[in-house]
DSSP file (Angstrom, degrees, kcal/mol; ACC not computed):
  #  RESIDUE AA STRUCTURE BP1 BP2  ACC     N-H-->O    O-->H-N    N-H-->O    O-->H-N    TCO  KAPPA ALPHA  PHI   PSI    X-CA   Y-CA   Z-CA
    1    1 A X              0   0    0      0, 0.0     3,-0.2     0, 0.0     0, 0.0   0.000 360.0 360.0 360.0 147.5  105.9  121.9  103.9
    2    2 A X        +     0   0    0      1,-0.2     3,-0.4     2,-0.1     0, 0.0  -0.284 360.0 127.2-126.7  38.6  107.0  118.3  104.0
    3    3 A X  S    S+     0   0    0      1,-0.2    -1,-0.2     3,-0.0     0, 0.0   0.963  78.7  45.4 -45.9 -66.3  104.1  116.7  101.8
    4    4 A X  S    S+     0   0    0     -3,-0.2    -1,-0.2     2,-0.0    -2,-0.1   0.476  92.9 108.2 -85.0 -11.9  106.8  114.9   99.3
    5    5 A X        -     0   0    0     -3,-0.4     2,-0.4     1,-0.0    -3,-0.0  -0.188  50.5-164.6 -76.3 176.1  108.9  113.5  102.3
    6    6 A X        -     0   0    0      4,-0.0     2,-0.2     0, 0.0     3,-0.1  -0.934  11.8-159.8-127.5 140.1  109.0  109.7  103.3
    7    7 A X    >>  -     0   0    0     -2,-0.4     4,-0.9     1,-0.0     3,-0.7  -0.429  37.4 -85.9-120.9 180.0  110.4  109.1  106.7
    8    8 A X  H 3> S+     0   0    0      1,-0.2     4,-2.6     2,-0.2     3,-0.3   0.954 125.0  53.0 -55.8 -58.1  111.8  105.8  107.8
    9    9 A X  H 34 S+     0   0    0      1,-0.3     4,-0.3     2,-0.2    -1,-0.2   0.450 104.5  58.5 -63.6   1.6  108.6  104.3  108.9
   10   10 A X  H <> S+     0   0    0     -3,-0.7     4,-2.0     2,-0.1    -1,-0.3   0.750 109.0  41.7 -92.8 -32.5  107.1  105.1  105.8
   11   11 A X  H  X S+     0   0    0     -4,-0.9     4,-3.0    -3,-0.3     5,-0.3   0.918 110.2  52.8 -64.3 -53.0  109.6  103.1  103.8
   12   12 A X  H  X S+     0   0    0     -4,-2.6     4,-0.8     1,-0.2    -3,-0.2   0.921 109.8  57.9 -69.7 -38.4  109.8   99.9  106.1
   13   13 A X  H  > S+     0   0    0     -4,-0.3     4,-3.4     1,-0.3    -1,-0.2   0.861 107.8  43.1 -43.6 -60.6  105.9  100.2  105.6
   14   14 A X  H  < S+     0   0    0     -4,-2.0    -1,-0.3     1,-0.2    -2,-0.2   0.763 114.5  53.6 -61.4 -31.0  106.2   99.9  101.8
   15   15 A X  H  < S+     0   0    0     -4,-3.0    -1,-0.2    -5,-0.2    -2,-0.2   0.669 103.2  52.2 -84.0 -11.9  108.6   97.3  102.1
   16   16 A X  H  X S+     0   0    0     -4,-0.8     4,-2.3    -5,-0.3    -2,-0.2   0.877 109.9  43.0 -87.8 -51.4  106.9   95.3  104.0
   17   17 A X  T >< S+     0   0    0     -4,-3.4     2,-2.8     2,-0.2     3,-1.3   0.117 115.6  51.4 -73.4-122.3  103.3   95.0  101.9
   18   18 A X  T 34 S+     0   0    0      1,-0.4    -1,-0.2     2,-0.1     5,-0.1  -0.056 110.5  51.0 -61.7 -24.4  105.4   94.6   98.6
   19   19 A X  T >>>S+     0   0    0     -2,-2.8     4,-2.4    -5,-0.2     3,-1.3   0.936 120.5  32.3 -79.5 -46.2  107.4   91.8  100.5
   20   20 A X  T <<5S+     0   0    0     -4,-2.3    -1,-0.1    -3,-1.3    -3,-0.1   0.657 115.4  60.9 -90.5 -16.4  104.1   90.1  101.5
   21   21 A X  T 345S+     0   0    0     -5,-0.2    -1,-0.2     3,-0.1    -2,-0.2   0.359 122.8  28.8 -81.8  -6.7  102.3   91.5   97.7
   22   22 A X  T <>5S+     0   0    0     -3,-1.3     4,-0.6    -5,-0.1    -2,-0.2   0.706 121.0  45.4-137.6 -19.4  105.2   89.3   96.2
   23   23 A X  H  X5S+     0   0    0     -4,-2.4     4,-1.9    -5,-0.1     5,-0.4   0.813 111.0  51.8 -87.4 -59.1  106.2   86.2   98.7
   24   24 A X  H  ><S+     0   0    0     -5,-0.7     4,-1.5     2,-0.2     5,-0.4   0.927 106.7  47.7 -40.6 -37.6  102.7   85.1   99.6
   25   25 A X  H  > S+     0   0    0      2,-0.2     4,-1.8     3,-0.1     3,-0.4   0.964 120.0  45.3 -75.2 -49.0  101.2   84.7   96.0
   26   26 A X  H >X>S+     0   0    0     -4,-0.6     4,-2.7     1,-0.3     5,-0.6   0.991 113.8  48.1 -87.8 -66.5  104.6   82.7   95.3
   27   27 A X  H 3X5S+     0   0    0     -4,-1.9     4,-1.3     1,-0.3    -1,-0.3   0.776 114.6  48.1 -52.0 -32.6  104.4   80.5   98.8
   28   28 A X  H 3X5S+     0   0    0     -4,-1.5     4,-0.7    -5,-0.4     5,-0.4   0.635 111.7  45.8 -81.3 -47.3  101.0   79.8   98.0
   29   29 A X  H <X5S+     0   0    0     -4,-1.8     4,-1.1    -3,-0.6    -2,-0.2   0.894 113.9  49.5 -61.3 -36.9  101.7   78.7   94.1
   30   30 A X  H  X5S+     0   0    0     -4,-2.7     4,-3.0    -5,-0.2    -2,-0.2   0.898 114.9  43.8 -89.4 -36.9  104.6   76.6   95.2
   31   31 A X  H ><<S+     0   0    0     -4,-1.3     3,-3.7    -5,-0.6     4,-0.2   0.728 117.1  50.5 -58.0 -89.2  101.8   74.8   98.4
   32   32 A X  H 3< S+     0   0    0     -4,-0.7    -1,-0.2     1,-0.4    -2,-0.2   0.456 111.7  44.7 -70.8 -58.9   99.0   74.6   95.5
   33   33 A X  H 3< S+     0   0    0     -4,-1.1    -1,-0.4    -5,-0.4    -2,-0.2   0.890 119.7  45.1 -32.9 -53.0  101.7   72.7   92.9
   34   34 A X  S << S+     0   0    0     -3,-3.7    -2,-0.2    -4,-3.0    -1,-0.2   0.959 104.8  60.5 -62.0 -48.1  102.8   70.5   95.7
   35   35 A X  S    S-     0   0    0     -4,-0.2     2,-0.1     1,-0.1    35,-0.1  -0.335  81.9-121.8-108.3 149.8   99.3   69.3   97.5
   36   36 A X        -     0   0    0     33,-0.5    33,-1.4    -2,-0.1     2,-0.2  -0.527  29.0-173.1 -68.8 141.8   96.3   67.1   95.2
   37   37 A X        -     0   0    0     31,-0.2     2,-0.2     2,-0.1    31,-0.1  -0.857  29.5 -93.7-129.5-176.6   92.9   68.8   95.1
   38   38 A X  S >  S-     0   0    0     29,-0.5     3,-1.9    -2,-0.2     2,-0.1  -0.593  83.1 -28.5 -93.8 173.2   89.7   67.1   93.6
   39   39 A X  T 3  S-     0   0    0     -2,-0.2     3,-0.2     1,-0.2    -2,-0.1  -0.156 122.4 -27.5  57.7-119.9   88.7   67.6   90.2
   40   40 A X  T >> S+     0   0    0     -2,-0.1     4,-1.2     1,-0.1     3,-0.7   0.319  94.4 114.8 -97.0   8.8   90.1   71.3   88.9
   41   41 A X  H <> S+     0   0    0     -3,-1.9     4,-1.1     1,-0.3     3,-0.2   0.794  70.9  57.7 -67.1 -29.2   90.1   73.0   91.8
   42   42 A X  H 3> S+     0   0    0      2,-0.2     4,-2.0     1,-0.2    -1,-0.3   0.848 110.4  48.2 -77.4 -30.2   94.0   73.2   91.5
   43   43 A X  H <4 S+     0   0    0     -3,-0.7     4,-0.5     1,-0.2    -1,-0.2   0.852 108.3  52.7  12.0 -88.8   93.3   74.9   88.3
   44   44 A X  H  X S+     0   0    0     -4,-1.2     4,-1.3    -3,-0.2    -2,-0.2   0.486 108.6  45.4 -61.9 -36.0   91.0   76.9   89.8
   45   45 A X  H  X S+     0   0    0     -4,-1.1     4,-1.9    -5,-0.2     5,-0.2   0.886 110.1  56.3 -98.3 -30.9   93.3   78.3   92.8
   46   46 A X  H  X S+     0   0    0     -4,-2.0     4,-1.2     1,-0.2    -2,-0.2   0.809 109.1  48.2 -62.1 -20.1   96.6   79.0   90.4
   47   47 A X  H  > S+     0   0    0     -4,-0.5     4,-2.1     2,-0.2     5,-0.3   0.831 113.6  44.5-113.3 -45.7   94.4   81.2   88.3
   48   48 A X  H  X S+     0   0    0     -4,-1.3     4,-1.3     2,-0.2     8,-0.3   0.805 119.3  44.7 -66.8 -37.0   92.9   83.3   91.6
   49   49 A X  H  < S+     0   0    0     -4,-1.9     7,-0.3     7,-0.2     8,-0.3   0.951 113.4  49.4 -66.9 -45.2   96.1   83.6   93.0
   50   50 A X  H >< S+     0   0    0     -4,-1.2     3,-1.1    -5,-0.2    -2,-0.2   0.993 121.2  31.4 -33.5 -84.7   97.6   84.5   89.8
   51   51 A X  H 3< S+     0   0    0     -4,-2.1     2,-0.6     1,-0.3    -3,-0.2   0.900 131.1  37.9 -63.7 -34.5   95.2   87.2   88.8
   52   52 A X  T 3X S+     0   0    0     -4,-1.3     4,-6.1    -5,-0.3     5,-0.4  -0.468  78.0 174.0-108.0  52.1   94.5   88.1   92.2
   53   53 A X  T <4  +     0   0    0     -3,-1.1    -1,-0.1    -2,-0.6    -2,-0.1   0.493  66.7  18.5 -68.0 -17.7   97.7   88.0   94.2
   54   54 A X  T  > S+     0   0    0      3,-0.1     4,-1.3     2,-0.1    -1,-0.2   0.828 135.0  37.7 -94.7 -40.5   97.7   89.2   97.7
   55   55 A X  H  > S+     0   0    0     -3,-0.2     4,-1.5     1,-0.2    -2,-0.2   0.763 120.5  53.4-100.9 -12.4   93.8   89.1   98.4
   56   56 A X  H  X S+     0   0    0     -4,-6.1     4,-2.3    -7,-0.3    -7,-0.2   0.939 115.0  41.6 -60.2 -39.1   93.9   85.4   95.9
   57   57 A X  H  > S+     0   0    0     -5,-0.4     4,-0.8    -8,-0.3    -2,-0.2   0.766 111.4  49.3 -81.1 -15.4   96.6   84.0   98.2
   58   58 A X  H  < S+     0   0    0     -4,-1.3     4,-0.4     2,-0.1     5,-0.3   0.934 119.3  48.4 -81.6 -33.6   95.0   85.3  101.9
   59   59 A X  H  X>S+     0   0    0     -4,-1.5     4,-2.3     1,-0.2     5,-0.7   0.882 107.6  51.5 -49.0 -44.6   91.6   83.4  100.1
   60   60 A X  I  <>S+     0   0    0     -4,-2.3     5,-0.8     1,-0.2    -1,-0.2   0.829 115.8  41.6 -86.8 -16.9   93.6   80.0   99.1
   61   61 A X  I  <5S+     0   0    0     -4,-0.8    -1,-0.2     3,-0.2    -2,-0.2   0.726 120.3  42.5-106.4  16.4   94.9   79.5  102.8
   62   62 A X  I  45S+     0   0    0     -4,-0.4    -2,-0.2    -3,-0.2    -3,-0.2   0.715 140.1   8.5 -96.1 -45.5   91.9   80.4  104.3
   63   63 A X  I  X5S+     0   0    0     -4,-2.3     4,-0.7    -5,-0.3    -3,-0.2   0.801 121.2  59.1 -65.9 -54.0   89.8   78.5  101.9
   64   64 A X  I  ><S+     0   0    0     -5,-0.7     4,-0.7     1,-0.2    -3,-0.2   0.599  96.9  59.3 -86.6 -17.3   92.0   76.3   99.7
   65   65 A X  H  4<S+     0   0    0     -5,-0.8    -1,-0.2     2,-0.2     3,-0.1   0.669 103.3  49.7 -92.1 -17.4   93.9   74.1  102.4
   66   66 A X  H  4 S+     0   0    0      1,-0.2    -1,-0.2    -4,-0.0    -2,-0.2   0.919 105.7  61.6 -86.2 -36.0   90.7   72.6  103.8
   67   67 A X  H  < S+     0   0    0     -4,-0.7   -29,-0.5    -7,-0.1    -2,-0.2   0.775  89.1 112.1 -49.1 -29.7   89.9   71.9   99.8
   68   68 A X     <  -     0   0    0     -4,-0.7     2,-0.9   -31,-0.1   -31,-0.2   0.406  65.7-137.3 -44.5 156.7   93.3   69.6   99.9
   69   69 A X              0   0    0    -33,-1.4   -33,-0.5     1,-0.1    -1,-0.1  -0.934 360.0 360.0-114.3 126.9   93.5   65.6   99.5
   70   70 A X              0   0    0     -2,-0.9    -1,-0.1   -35,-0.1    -2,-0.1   0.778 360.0 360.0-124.7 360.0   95.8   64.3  101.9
C-alpha cells in the first residue's frame, strides 16, 4: 500500500500554496505600506492580512484597492 507516498505532483502542489500562503500576504503588506487610505483603514488591512494571511490578502485586493486614495 502506498498511503505514506508523495509523488511529484503532490509536492509541486505543496509548493505552490505555501509559495502563494507566504508571497501574497507579503506583496500585499508591502502595496498597503506604500498606497494612502482614509482614516484607519490602513491599520485595519495590516492587521487582517497579518492575522489572516492568504484568505486576508485575496480580501485586501479584492476589497482594499478600491478603498485606496490616489
Amino acid at each position: 500500500m502506498l498511503l505514506g507516498m508523495v509523488g511529484p505532483w503532490q509536492i509541486l502542489l505543496i509548493l505552490i500554496f505555501m509559495g502563494l500562503g507566504v508571497i501574497l500576504p507579503i506583496v500585499a503588506l508591502v502595496d498597503i505600506v506604500k498606497n494612502d487610505f482614509k482614516g484607519n483603514n490602513k491599520i485595519v488591512w495590516v492587521l487582517i492580512v497579518i492575522f489572516f494571511n492568504l484568505l486576508g490578502s485575496i480580501l485586501y485586493f479584492t476589497l482594499g484597492k478600491k478603498q485606496r486614495i490616489l
